[in-house]
N, C-alpha and C positions, 0 to 999 in steps of 0.2 A: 446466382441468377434470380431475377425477381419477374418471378410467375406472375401471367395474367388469374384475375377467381371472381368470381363471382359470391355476395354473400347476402346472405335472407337469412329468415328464422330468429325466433325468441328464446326456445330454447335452455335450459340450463347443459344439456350435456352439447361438446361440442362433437361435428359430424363432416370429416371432410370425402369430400367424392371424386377419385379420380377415372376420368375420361379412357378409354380404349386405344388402339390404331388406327388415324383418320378420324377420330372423335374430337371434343371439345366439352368444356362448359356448358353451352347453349344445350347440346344434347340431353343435356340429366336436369335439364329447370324444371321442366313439368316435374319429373319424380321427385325434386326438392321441395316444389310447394307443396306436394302432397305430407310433406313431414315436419314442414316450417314449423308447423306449432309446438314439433316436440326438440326440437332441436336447433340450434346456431348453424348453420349450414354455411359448408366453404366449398363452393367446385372448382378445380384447377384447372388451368389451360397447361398442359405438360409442356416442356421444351419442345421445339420444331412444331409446335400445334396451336390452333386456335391464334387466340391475341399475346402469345406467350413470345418471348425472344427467339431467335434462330439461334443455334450452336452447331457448328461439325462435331461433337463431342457428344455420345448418343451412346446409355447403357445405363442397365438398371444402377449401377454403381451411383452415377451424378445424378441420376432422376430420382434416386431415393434420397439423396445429399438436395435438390430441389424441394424436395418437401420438408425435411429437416428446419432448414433457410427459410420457407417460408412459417412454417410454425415458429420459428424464434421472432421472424418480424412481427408475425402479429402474436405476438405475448401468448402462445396457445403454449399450454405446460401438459395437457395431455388432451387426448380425441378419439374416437370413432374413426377409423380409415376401411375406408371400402370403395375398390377397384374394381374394373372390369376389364376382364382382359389385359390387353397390354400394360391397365393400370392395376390389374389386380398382381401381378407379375412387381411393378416398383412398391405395391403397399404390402408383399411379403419381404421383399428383399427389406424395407424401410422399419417391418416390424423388427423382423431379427439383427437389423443394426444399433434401432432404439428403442429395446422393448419397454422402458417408460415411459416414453411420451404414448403408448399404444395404451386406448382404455381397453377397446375392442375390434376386432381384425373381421372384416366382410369381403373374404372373396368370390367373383361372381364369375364361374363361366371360366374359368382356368386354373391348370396346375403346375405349379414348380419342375416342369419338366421341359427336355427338347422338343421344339417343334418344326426342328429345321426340315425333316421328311414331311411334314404336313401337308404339301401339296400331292403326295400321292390320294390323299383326301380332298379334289379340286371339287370333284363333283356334287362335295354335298357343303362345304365349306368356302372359301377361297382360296387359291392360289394367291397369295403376297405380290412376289416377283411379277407375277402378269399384272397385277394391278399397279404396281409404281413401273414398271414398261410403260403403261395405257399413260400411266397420268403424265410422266415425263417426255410423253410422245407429244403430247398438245400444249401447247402456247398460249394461254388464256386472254393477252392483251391483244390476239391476234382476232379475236372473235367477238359480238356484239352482246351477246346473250348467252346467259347457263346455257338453253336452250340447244345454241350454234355448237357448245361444246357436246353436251350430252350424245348428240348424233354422231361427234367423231366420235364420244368412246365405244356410243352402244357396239359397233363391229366388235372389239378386245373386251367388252366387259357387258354382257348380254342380257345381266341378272337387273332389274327394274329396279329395284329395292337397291341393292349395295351402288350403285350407279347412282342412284336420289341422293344418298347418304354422301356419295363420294362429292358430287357436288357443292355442296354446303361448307367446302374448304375452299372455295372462289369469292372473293373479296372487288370489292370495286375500289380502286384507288384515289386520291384527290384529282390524277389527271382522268378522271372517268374511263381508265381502264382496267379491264377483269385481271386479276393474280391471282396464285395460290397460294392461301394460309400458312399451306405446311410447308416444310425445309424438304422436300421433296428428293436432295440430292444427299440430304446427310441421311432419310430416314433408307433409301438407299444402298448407301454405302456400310450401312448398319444394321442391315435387315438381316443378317444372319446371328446377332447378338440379342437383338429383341424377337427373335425367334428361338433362342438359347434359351436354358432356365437352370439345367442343373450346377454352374459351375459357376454362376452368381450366389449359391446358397450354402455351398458343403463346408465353405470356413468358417460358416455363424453358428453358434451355439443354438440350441434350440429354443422356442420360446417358453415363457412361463406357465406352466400346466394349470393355473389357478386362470389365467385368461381366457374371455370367450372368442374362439375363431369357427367360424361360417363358412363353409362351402356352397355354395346356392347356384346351382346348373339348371340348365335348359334340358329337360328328357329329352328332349330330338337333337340337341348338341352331342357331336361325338367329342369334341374338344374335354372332355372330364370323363374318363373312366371310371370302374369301379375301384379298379386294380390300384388307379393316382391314388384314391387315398391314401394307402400304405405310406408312400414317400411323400405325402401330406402332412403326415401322423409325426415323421421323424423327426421333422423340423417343430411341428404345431402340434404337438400331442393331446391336448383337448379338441381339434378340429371336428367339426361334427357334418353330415353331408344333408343338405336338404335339394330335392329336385321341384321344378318348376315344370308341372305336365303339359302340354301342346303347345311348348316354348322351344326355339334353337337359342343361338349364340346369343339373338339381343334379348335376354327372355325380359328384361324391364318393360320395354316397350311392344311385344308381343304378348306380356300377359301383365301387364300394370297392375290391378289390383289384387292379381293372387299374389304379385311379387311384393307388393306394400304391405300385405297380409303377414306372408312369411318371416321380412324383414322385421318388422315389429315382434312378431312371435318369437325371436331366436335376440331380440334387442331388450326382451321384456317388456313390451311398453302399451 
């Protein structure tokens, strides 16, 4: 499959950023320019997301084979991969499948673990499943304006913030009608894999202990335990944990410069 990306930066070291659940590209430009000067920057549009292709075929398996593919088209021989979330999930699975092509491993805001019980955590998190109900409930060609939509979801989805976000996956198409970005039906029918994590990882060796891997959490995110390290460690045995204080799940965009801070400090740079 050939990935939508976006690419900035001068750079000598190369630095790819993969997108979350319901994310894109477009999400991580601000934090890309903030680093263009030290690095060749590539953001990904993951399968079923952003400008990227649809596929029914949806697991860390192919979406880390997606990044592979696209580092072979563009002649990248090794990188920087740092994910968040959903993408922090394909940039572990991706390291322990190619641990050469890995210079350094950033992951943001998740752990190689199940998350299929996660919505017993609605209340401070999201419920998944309620959110692709909301979104596959509405018809986007059927309405004139984000606007007309956001009113049917607010009832199903109440939160102001993940509601803005969700919308930014609505496209207007050549017939000047609203769509939505994402594959909506594969992410779906798949939402209990990409809420999976341990049994994408237990047949890969571990990765190389001379490599630098990043843990970098939201302190108000419950999504990263203490306890995850440990089965952090097993897979990524130099993993190191750094938290991000009066930051949740999106802590880039909730704390931007302590998180460009951070990132640089643990990047050396």
């Amino acid at each position: 499959m050939k990935l939508f990306y976006r690419e900035l930066g001068q750079g000598d070291q190369n630095l790819i950023i993969i997108h979350g659940l319901y994310g894109s590209s477009d999400n991580w430009l601000s934090i890309a320019r903030l680093l263009e000067d030290k690095f060749k920057i590539f953001i990904i549009d993951q399968r079923n997301h952003g400008m990227s292709p649809h596929s029914q075929e949806m697991n860390y398996g192919v979406m880390a084979q997606d990044l592979k593919d696209f580092m072979q088209q563009k002649q990248l021989d090794k990188a920087i991969i740092m994910g968040h979330s959903m993408g922090g999930k394909t940039a572990m699975a991706f390291a322990l499948q190619n641990p050469t092509l890995v210079d350094k491993l950033v992951v943001l805001d998740i752990a190689p673990k199940s998350y299929n019980n996660f919505s017993n955590y609605a209340h401070i998190t999201n419920d998944h499943r309620t959110i692709i109900d909301a979104l596959l409930s509405v018809n986007p060609s059927e309405h004139a304006s984000r606007s007309s939509v956001d009113k049917i979801l607010k009832e199903r989805i109440p939160n102001d913030m993940v509601r803005s976000f969700l919308l930014k996956n609505i496209g207007r198409g050549e017939d000047k009608k609203l769509f939505w970005k994402l594959n909506l039906n594969a992410i779906s029918t798949h939402l209990d894999e990409l809420m999976d994590g341990v049994s994408e990882f237990e047949a890969n060796p571990e990765f190389p202990e001379e490599k630098t891997v990043i843990m970098i959490r939201g302190a108000k995110s419950p999504y990263v335990q203490d306890e995850d390290m440990q089965q952090m460690r097993k897979y990524f045995p130099s993993a190191q944990l750094a938290d991000i204080p009066n930051a949740g799940h999106w802590l880039h965009a909730e704390q931007t410069e302590l998180f460009i801070k951070t990132l640089k400090y643990f990047l050396e740079i």
